[in-house]
C-alpha positions as CSV (number, residue, x, y, z in Angstrom):
1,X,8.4,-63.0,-22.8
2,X,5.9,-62.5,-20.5
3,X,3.2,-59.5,-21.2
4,X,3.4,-56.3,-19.4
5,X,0.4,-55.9,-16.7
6,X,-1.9,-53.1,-16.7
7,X,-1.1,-50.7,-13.7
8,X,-1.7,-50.9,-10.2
9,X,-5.2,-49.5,-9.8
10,X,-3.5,-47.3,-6.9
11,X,-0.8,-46.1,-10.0
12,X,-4.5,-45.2,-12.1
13,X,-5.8,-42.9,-8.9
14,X,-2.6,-41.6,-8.5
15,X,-1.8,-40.5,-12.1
16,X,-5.7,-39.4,-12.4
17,X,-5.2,-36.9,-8.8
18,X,-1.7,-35.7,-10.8
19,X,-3.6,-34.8,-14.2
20,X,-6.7,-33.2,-12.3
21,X,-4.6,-30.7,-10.5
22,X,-2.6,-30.0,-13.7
23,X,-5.4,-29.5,-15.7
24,X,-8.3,-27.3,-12.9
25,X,-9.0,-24.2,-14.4
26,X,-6.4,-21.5,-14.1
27,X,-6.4,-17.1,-15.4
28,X,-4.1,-17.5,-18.3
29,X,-4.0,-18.8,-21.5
30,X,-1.4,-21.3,-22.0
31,X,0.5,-22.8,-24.8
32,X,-0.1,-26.4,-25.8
33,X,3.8,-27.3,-24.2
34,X,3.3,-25.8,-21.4
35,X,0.0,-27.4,-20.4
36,X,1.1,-30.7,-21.8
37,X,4.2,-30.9,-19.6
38,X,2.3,-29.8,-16.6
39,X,-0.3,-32.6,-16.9
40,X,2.7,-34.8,-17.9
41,X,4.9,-34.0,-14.9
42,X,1.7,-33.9,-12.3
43,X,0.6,-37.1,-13.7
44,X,3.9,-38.7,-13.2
45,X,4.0,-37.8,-9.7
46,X,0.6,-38.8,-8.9
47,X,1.6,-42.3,-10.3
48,X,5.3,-42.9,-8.9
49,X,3.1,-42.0,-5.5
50,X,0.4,-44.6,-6.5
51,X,2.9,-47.2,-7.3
52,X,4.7,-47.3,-4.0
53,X,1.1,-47.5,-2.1
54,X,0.7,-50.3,-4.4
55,X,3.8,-52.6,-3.7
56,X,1.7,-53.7,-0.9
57,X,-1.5,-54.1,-2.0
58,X,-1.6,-57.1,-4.8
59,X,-4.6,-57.0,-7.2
60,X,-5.5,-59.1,-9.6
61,X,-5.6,-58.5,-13.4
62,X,-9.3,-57.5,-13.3
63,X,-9.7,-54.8,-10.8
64,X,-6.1,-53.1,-13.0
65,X,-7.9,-53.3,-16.5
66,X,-11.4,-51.8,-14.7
67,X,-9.4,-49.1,-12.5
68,X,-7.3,-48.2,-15.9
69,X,-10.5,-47.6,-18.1
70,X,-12.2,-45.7,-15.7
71,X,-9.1,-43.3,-15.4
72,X,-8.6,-43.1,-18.9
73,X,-12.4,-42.0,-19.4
74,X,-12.0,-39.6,-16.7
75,X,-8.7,-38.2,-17.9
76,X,-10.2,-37.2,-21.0
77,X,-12.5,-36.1,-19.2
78,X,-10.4,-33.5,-17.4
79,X,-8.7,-32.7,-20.6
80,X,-12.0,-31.5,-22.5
81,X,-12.5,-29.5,-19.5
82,X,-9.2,-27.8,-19.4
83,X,-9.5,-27.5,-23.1
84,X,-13.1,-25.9,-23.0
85,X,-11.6,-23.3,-20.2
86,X,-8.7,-21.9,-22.2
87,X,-11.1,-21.6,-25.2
88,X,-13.1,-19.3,-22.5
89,X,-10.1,-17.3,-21.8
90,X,-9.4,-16.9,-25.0
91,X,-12.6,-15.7,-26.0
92,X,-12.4,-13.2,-23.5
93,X,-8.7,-11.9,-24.5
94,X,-10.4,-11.9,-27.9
95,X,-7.3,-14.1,-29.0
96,X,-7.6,-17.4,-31.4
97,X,-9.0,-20.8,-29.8
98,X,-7.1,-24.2,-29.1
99,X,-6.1,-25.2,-32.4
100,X,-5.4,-29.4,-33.2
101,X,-1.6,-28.5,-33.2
102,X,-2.3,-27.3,-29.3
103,X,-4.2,-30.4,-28.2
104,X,-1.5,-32.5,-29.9
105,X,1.0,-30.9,-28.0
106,X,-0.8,-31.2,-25.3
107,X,-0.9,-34.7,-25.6
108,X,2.0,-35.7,-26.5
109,X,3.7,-35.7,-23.2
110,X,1.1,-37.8,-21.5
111,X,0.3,-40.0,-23.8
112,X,4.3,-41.0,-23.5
113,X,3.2,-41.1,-19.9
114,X,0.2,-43.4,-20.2
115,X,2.2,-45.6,-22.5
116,X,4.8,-46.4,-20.1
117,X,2.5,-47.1,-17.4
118,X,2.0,-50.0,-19.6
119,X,5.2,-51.0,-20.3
120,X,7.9,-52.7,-18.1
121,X,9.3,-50.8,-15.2
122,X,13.3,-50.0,-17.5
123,X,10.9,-48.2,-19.8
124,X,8.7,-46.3,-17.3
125,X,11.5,-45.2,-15.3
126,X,13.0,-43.6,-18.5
127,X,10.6,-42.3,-19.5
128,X,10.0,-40.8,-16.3
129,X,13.4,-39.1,-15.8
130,X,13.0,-37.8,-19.7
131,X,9.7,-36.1,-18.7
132,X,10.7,-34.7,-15.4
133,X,14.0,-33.3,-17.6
134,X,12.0,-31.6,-20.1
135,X,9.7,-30.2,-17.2
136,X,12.4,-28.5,-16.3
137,X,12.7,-26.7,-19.8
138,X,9.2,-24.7,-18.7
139,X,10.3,-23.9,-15.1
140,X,10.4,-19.9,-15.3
141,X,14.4,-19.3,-15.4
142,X,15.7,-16.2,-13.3
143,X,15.0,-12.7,-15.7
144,X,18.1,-10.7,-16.2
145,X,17.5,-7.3,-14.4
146,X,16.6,-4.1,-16.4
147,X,20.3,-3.3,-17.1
148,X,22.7,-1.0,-15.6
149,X,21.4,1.8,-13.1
150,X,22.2,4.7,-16.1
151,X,20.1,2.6,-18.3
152,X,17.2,2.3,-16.6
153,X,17.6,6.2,-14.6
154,X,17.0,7.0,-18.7
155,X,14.0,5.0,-19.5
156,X,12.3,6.6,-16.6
157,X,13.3,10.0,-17.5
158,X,12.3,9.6,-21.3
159,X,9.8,6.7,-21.6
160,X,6.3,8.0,-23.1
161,X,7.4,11.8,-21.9
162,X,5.9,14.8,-22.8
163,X,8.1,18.0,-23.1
164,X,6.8,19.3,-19.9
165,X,7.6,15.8,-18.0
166,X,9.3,16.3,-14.8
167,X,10.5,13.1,-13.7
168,X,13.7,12.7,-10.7
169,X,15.3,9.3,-10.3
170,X,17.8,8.2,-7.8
171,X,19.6,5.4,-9.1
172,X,22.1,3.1,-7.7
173,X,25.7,3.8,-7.2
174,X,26.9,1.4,-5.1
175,X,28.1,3.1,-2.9
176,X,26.0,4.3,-0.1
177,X,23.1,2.0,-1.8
178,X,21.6,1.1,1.3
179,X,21.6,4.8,3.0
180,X,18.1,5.4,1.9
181,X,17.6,8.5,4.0
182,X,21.0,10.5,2.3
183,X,19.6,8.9,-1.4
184,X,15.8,10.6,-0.8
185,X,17.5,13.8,0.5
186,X,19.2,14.0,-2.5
187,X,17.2,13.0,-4.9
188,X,14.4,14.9,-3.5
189,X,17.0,18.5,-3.6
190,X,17.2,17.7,-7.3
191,X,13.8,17.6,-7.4
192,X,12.9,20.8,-6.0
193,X,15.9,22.3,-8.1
194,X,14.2,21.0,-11.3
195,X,10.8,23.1,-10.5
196,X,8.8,20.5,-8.4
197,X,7.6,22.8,-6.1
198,X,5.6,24.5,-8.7
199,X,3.8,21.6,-9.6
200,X,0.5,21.2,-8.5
201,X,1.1,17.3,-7.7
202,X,3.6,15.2,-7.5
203,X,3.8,11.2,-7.6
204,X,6.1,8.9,-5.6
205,X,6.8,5.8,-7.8
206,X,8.3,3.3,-6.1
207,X,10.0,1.5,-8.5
208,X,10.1,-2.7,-9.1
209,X,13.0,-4.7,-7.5
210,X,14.6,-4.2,-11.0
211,X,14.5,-0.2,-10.5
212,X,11.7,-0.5,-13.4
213,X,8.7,1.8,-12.9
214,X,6.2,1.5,-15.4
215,X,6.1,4.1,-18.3
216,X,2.7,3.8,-18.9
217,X,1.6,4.7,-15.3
218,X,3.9,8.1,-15.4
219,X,2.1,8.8,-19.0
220,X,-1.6,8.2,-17.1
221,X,-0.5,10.2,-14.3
222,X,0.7,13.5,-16.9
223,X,-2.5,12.9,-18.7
224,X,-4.4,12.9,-15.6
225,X,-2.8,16.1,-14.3
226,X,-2.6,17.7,-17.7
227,X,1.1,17.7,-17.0
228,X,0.8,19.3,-13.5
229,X,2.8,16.8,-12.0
230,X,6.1,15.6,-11.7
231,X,7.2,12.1,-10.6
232,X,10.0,10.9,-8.2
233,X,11.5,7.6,-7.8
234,X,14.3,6.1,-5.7
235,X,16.0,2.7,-7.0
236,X,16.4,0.0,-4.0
237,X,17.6,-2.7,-6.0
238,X,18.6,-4.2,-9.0
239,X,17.5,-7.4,-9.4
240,X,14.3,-9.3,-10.8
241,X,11.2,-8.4,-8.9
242,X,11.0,-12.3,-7.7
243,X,14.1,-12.3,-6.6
244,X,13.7,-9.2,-4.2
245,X,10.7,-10.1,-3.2
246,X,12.0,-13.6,-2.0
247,X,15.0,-12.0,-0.7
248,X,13.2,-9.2,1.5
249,X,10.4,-6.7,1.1
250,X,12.8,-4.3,3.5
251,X,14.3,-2.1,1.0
252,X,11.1,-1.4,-0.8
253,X,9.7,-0.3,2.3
254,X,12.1,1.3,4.0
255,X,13.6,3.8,0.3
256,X,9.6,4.6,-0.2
257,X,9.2,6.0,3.4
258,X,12.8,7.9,3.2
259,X,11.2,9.4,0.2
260,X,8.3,10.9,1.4
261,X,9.5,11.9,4.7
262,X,12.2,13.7,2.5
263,X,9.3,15.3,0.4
264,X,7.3,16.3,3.5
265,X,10.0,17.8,5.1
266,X,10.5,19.9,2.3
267,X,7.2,20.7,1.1
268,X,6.6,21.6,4.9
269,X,9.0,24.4,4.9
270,X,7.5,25.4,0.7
271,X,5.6,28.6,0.9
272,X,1.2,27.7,0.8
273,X,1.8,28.1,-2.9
274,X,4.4,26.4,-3.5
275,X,2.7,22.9,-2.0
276,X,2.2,20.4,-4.5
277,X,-0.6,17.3,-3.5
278,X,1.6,14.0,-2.4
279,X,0.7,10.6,-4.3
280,X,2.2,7.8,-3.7
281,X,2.1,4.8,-6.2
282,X,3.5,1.4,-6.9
283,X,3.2,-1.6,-8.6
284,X,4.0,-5.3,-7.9
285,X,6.9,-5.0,-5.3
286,X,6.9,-1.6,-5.7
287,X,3.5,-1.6,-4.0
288,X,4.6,-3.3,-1.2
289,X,6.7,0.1,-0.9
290,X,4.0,2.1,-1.4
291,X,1.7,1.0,1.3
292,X,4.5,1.6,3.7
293,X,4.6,4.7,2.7
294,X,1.2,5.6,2.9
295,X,1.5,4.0,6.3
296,X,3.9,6.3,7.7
297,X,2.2,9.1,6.0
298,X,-0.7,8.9,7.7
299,X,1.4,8.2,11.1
300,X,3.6,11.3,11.1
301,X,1.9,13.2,8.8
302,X,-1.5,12.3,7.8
303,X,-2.6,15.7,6.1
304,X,0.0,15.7,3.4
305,X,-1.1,12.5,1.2
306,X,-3.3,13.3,-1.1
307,X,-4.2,9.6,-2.4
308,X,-2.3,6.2,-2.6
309,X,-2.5,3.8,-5.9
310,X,-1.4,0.0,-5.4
311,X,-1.5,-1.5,-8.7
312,X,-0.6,-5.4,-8.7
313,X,0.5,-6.0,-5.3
314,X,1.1,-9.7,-4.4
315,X,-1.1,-10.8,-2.1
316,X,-1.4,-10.3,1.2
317,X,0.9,-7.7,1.2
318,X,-1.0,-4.6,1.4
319,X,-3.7,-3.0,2.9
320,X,-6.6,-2.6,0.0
321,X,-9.7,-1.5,1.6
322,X,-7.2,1.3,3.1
323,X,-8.6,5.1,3.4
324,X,-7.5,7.2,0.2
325,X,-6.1,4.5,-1.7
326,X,-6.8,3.1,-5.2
327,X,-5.8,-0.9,-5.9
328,X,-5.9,-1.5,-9.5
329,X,-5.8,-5.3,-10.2
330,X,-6.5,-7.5,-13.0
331,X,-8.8,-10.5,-12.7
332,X,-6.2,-12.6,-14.5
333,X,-3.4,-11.3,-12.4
334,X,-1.6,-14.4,-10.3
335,X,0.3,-12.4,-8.9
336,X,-2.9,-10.5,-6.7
337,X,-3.8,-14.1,-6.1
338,X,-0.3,-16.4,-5.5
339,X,-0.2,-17.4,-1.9
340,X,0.5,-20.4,0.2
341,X,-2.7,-19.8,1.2
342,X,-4.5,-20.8,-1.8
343,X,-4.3,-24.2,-0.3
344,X,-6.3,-24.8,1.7
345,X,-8.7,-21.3,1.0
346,X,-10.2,-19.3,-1.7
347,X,-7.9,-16.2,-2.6
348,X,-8.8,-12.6,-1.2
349,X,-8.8,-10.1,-3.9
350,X,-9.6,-6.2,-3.8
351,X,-13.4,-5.4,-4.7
352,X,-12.3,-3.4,-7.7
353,X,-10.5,-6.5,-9.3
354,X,-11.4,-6.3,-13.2
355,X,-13.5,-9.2,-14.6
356,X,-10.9,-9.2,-18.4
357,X,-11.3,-13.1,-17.8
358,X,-13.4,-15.1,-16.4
359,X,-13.1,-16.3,-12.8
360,X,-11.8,-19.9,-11.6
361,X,-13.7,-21.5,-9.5
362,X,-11.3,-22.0,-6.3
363,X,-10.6,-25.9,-5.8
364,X,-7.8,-26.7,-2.6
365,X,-4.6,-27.9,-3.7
366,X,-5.4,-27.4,-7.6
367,X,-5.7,-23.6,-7.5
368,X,-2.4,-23.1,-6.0
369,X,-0.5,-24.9,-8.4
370,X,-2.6,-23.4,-11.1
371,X,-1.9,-19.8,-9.9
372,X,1.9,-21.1,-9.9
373,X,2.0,-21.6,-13.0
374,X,0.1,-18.8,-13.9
375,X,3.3,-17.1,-13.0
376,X,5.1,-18.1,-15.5
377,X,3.5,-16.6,-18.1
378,X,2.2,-13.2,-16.6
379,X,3.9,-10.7,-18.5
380,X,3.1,-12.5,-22.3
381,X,-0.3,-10.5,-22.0
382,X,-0.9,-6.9,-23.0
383,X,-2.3,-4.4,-20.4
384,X,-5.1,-5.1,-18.8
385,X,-4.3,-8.7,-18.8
386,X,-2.0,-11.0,-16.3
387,X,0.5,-8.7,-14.5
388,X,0.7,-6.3,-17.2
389,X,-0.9,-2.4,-16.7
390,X,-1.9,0.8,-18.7
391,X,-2.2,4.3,-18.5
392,X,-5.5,3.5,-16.5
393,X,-3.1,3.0,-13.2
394,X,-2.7,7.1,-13.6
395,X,-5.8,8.2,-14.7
396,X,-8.1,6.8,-11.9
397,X,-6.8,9.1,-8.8
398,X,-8.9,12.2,-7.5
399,X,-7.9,16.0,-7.4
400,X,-7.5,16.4,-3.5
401,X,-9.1,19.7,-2.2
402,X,-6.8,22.6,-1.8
């Protein structure tokens, strides 16, 4: 039986390139599996690649055993690194350090890599397909939505409320779902019905592509206004945030600006005392919606906003360093970051981003796939960290004066 041969030095570059994107420095903790798989499944591909660009180069037995040690010394290398990093993030989310049990997960998955890169091609090509399966087990999976329409038309209505909360939500029917202009008519009648018009301020919340609009926002905004406010909110869709925001921004958009053209309207024709200040907010796809409502705003009406507040929005989506507008963002946040973009350049964050972690230094190629896997653990965090937010998304606007 003749002994396996060490690996293409080609297959050693390959698998090295794989494991040094998997393992540059990213925003977000991880677990030990998660980074593990990722190094695994990079390192795999950055091999299979090196092999093929082999088959035409032969090299002696030499030039493999130097070209393996040298990538083994440098793949530790890369895993101390990546090991030293999440034991900064860590430190800064003032959460426990890589334990042994996470670098042994960790390593588990490529060192079945590495040993099969020894062993005959049956082997690696099993191993392989096992890897690329279990991979697959960490892929983010599509998030059930919020539940039904009633459902989540009751967490808005009751979540973190005060007795005095006024809060108006316009959920889906299914009926004339997509006749935004009718929906914001309506539910803006109920709000003045309810007493809005006595408020001193209300808030335009335009909800997630779930219909979700974050409770602790609504409770910043009533502490902020010593419940002088009341909050209105039209439901566009009713699937995962991802999954709208993939599909189309357009119905984000388009319900926010029948809302508060609804709400002008109607304020308009309110006697001078009777004119509550206009705020329009929004978080992750919802402030995708909230830009174009502060756009129109300004277009056909630019003395009735009062003040704009973008918390989360993907990037590239909205306009930041806009007139009376507040972006909150959090420095860990891949979702203020995730881009194709990320590339081939560094990403372009708000000026107010918070500093909770840390930041990455920006490497091409490596920093997009990190932020991409960022993704899939954004909302493990508490608020203030990843894509999760507090009460400080209400608390930060200005009175307006009257």
């Amino acid at each position: 039986m003749t002994a396996p041969r060490w690996p293409h030095p080609y297959t050693c570059v390959g698998a090295l390139m794989g494991s040094a994107l998997a393992s540059a420095p990213g925003s977000l903790p991880r677990t030990g599996l998660v980074a593990g798989l990722l190094l695994a499944a990079f390192g795999i591909v950055g091999a299979l690649l090196g092999m093929v660009a082999g088959h035409w180069c032969p090299c002696g037995d030499r030039p493999r055993r130097i070209a393996a040690a040298v990538a083994g010394t440098l793949g530790v290398a890369f895993f101390t690194a990546m090991v030293l990093w999440q034991n900064d993030l860590r430190n800064a989310m003032d959460t426990p350090a890589v334990d042994a049990y996470w670098i042994l997960t960790a390593l588990a998955p490529s060192a079945v890599v590495a040993a099969a890169c020894v062993l005959g091609r049956r082997t690696r090509a099993t191993v392989a397909a096992l890897a690329a399966a279990a991979a697959l087990t960490v892929m983010p999976s599509p998030a059930a939505a919020n539940g039904s329409a009633d459902a989540v038309a009751t967490t808005f209505v009751s979540a973190l409320a005060q007795p005095s909360s006024l809060r108006v939500y316009g959920a889906l029917d299914h009926h004339d779902d997509n006749d935004f202009d009718a929906r914001a008519a309506a539910a803006v009648h109920r709000w003045q019905v309810a007493g809005g018009l006595r408020r001193g301020a209300v808030v335009v919340a335009v909800p997630t592509g779930s219909g979700w609009v974050d409770a602790d926002a609504m409770a910043g905004f009533e502490a902020r206004f010593a419940g002088d406010v009341s909050v209105i909110a039209l439901q566009y869709s009713d699937i995962p945030s991802w999954q709208a925001f993939l599909g189309s921004t357009g119905p984000a958009r388009a319900s926010a600006v029948a809302v508060v053209a609804a709400l002008v309207d109607t304020i308009d024709t309110a006697p001078q005392s009777l004119r509550p200040d206009i705020y329009v907010y929004g978080q992750s796809l919802g402030a995708v919606g909230a830009d174009s409502a502060r756009r129109w705003i300004e277009a056909h009406a630019p003395h009735s906003l009062c003040h704009t507040v973008l918390v989360g929005a993907p990037a590239g989506t909205a306009a930041l360093a806009a007139t009376r507008t507040t972006v909150v963002a959090n420095g860990s946040d891949p979702v203020v970051k995730w881009s194709p973009r990320l590339l081939w350049q560094p990403p372009e964050v708000p000026p107010t981003i918070s500093k909770d972690v840390p930041t990455p230094p920006w490497f091409p190629v490596a920093s997009f796939v990190q932020a991409s896997a960022d993704l899939i653990g954004a909302l493990s965090f508490p608020a203030g960290h990843g894509h999760q937010y507090g009460i400080e998304q209400g608390l930060t606007v200005p009175s307006c004066p009257r």
